[in-house]
Every structure is written in C-alpha cells, then in structure tokens.
DSSP file (Angstrom, degrees, kcal/mol; ACC not computed):
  #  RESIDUE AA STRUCTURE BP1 BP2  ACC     N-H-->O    O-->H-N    N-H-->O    O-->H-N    TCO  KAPPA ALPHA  PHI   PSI    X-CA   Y-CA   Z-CA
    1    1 A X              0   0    0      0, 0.0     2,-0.2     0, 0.0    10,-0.0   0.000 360.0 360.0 360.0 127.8  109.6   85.3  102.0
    2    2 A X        -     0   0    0      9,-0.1     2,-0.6     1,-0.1     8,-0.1  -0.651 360.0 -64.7 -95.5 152.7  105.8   85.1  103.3
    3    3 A X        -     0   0    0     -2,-0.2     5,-0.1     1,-0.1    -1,-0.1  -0.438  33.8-138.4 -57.4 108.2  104.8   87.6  105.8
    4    4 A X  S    S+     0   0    0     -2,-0.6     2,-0.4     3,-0.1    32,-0.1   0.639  88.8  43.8 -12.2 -66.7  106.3   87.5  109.1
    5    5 A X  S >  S-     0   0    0     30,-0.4     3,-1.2     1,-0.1    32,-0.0  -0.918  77.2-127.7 -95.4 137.9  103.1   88.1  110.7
    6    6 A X  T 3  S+     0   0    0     -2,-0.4    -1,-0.1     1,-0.3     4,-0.1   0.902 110.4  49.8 -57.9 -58.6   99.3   86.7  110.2
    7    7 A X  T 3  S+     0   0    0     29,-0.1    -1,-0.3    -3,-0.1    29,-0.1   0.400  86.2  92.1 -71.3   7.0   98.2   90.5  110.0
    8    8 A X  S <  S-     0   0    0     -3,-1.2     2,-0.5    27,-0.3    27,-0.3  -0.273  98.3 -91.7-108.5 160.6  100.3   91.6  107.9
    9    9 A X        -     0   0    0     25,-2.4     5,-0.2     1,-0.1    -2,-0.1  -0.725  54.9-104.0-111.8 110.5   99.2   91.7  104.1
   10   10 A X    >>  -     0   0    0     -2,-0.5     3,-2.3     2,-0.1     4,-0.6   0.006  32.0-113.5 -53.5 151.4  100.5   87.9  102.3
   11   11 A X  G >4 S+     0   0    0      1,-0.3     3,-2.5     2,-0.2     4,-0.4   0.933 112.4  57.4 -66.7 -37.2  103.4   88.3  100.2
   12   12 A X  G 34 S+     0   0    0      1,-0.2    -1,-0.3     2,-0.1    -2,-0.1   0.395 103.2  50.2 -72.9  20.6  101.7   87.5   97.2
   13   13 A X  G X> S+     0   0    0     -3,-2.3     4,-1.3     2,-0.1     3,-0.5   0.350  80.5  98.3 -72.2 -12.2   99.2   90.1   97.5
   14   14 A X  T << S+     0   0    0     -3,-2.5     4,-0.6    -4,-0.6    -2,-0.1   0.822  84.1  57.1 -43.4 -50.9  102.1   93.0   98.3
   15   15 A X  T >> S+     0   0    0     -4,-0.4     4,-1.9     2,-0.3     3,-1.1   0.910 112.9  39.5 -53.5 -67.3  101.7   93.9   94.5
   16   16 A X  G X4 S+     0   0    0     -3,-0.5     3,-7.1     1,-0.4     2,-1.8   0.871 111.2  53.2 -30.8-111.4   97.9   94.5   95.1
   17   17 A X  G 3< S+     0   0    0     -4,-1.3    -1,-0.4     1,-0.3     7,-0.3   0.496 107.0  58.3 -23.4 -17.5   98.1   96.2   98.3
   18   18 A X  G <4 S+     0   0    0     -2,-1.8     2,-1.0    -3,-1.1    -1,-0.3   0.905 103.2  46.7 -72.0 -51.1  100.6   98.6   96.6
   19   19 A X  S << S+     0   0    0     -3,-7.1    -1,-0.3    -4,-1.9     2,-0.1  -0.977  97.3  87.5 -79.7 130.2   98.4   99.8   93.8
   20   20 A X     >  -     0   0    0     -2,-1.0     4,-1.9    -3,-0.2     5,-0.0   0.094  64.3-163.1 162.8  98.2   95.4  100.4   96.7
   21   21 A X  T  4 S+     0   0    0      2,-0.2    -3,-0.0     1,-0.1    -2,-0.0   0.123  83.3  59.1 -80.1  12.8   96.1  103.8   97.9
   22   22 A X  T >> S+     0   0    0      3,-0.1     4,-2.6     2,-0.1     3,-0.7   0.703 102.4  55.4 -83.0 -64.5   93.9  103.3  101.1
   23   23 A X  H 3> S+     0   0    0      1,-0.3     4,-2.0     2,-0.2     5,-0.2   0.927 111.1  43.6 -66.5 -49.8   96.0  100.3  102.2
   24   24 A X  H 3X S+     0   0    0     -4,-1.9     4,-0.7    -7,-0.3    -1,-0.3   0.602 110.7  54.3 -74.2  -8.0   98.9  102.1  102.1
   25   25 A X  H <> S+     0   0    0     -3,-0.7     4,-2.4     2,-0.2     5,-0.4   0.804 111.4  41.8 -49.7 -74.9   97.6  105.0  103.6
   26   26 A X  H  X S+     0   0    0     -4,-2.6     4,-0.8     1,-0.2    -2,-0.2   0.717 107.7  61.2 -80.1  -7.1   96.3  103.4  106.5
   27   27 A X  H  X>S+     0   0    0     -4,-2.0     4,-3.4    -5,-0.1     5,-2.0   0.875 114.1  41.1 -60.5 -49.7   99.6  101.3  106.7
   28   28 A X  H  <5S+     0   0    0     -4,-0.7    -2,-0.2    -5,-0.2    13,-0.1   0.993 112.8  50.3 -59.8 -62.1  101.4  104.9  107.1
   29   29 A X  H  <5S+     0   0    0     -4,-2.4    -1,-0.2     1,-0.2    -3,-0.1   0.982 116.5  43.3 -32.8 -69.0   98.9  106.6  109.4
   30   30 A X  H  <5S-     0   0    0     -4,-0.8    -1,-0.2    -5,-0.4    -2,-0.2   0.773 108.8-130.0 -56.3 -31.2   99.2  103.7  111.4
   31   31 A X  T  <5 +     0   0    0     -4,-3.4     2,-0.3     1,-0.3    -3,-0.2   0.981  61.4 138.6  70.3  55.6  103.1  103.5  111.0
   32   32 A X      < -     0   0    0     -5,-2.0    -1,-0.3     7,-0.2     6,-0.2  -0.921  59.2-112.9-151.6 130.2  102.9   99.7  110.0
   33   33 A X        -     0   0    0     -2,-0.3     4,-0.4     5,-0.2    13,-0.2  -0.035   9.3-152.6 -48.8 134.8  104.2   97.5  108.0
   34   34 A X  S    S+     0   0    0     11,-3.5   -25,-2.4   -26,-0.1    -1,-0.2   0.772  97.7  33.3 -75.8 -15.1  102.0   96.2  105.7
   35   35 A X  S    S+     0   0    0    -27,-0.3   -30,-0.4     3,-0.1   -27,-0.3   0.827 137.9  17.0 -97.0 -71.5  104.1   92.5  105.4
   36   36 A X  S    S-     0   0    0    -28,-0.1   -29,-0.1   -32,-0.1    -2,-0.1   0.557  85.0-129.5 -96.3  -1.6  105.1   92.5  108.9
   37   37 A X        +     0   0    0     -4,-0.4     2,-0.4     1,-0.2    -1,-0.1   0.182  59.5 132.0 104.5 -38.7  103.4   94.7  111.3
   38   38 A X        -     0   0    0     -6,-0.2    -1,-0.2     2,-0.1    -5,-0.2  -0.591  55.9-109.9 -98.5 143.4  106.5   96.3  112.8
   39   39 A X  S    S+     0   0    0     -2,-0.4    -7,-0.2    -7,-0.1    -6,-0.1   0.391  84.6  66.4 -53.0-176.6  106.7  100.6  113.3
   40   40 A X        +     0   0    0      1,-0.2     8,-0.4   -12,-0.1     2,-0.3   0.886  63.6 165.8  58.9  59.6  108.8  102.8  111.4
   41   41 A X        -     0   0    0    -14,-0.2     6,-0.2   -13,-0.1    -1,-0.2  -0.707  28.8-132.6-102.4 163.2  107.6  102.6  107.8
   42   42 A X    >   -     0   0    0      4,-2.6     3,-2.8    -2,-0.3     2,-0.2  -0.174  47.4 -74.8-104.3-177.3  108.4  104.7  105.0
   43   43 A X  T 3  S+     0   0    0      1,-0.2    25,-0.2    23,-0.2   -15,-0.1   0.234 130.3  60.6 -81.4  35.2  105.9  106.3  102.6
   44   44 A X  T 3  S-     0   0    0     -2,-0.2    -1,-0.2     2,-0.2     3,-0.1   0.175 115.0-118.1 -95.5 -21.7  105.5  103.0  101.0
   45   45 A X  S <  S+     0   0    0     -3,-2.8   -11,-3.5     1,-0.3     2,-0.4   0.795  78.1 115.6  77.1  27.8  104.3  101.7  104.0
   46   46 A X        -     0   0    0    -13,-0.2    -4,-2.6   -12,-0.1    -1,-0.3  -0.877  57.1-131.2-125.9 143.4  107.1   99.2  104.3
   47   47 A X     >  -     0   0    0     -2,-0.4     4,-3.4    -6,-0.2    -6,-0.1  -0.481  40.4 -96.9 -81.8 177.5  110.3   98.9  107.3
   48   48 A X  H  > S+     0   0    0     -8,-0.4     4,-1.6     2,-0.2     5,-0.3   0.919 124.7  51.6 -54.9 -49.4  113.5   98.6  106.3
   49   49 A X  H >> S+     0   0    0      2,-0.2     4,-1.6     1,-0.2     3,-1.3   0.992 113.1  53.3 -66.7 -52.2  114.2   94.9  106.5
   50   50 A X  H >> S+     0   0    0      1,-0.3     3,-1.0     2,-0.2     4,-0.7   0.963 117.2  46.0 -50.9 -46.6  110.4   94.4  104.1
   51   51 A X  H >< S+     0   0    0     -4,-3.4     3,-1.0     1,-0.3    -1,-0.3   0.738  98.5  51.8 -69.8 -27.3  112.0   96.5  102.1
   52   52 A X  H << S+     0   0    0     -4,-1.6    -1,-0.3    -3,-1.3    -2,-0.2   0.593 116.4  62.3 -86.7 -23.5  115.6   95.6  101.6
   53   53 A X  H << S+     0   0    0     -4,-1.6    -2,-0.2    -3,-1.0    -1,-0.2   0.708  77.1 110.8 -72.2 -22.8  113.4   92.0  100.6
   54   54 A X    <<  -     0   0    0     -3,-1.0    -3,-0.0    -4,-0.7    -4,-0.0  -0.305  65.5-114.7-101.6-174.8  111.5   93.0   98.1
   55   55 A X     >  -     0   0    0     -2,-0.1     4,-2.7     1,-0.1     5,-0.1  -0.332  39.0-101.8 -89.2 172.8  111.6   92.0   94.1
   56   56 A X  H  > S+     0   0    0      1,-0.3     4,-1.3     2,-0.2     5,-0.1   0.730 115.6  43.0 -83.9 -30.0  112.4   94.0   91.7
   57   57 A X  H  > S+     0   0    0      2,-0.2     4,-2.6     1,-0.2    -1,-0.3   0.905 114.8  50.5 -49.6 -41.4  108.4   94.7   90.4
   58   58 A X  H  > S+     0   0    0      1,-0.2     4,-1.4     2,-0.2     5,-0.3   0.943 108.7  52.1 -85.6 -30.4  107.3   95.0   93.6
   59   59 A X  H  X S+     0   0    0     -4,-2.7     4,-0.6     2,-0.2    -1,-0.2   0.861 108.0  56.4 -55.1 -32.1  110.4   97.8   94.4
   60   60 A X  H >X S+     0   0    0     -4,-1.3     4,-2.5     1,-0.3     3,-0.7   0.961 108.9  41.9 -57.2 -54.4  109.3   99.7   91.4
   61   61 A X  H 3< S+     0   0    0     -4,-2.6     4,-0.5     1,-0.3    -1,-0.3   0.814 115.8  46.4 -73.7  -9.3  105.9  100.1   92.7
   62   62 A X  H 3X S+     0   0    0     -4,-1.4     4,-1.0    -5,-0.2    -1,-0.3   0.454 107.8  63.1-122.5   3.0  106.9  100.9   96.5
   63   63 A X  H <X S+     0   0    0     -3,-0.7     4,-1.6    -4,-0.6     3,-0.4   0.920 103.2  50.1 -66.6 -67.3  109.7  103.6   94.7
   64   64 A X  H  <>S+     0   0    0     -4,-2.5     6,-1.5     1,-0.2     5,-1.4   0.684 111.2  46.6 -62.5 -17.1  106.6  105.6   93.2
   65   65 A X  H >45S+     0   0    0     -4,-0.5     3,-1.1     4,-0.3    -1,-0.2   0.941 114.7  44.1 -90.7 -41.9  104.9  105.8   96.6
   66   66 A X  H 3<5S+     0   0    0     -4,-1.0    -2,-0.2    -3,-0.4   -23,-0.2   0.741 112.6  57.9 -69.7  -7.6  108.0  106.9   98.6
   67   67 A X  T 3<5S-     0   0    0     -4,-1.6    -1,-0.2     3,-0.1    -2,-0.1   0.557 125.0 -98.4 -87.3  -2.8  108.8  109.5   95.5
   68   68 A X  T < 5S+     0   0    0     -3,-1.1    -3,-0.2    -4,-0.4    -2,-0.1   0.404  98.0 101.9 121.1 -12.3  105.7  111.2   95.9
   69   69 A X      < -     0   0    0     -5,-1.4    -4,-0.3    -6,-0.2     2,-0.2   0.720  58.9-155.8 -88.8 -25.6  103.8  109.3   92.9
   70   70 A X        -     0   0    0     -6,-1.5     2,-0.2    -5,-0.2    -1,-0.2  -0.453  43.2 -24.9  58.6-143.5  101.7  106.8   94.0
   71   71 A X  S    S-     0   0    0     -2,-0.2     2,-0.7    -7,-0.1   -52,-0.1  -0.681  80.9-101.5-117.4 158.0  100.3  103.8   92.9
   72   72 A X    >   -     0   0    0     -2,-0.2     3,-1.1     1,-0.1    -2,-0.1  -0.808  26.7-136.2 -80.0 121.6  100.2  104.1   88.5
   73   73 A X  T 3  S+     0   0    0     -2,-0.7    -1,-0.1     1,-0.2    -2,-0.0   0.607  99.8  60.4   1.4 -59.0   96.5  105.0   87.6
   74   74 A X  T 3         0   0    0      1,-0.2    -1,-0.2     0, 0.0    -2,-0.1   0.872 360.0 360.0 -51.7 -51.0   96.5  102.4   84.6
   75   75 A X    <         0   0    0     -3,-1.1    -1,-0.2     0, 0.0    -2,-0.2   0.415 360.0 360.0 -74.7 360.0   97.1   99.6   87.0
C-alpha cells in the first residue's frame, strides 16, 4: 500500500521517517498521520488503519516509539 495521501510520507520511506525523531514528533504534535494525513495517531505517529498495514520491520520500529523507546540509536 502507497500512501493514501500526496502529503503524507511514501510508503517506502516509512522505515526512514521512523528512525527520524523529528518526523515523528511533528507527526504527533500535529496528531497526523505520517502515511495518510488523517487525526488520531498514536505515539508512533501512525492511525489505526496505517497501522494494522504495516510489515513486520516497519511494526518493530513503530512498537519502540509507542513503548517509550524510540527510534534505535545505531540505525
């Protein structure tokens, strides 16, 4: 699935935009999706429906930002 909406951040950049602790930041703040744009995101910066979409790398990384971790340092 490619992003729903032009502003929204293309799906193959989601990996990126995960480790960048800015983007997701200002995805939260803003209380927007980063793939699709629409309110109610979690601390990952994703709604429900991006989320229930994504693969299984890119759910690892958006688990450590809603458990309080953040993006891994190393990456």
């Amino acid at each position: 699935m490619d992003r729903v909406n032009s502003e929204g951040v293309s799906r193959d950049r989601l990996r990126y935009a995960l480790l960048d602790r800015l983007t997701v930041q200002r995805a939260r703040s803003r209380d927007s999706c980063l793939l699709c744009r629409s309110r109610g995101v979690n601390g990952a910066g994703l709604c429900g429906v991006c989320w229930a979409l994504l693969e299984d790398d890119e759910l690892t990384l958006a688990t450590k930002w809603v458990s309080g971790q953040g993006p891994d340092p190393k990456s």
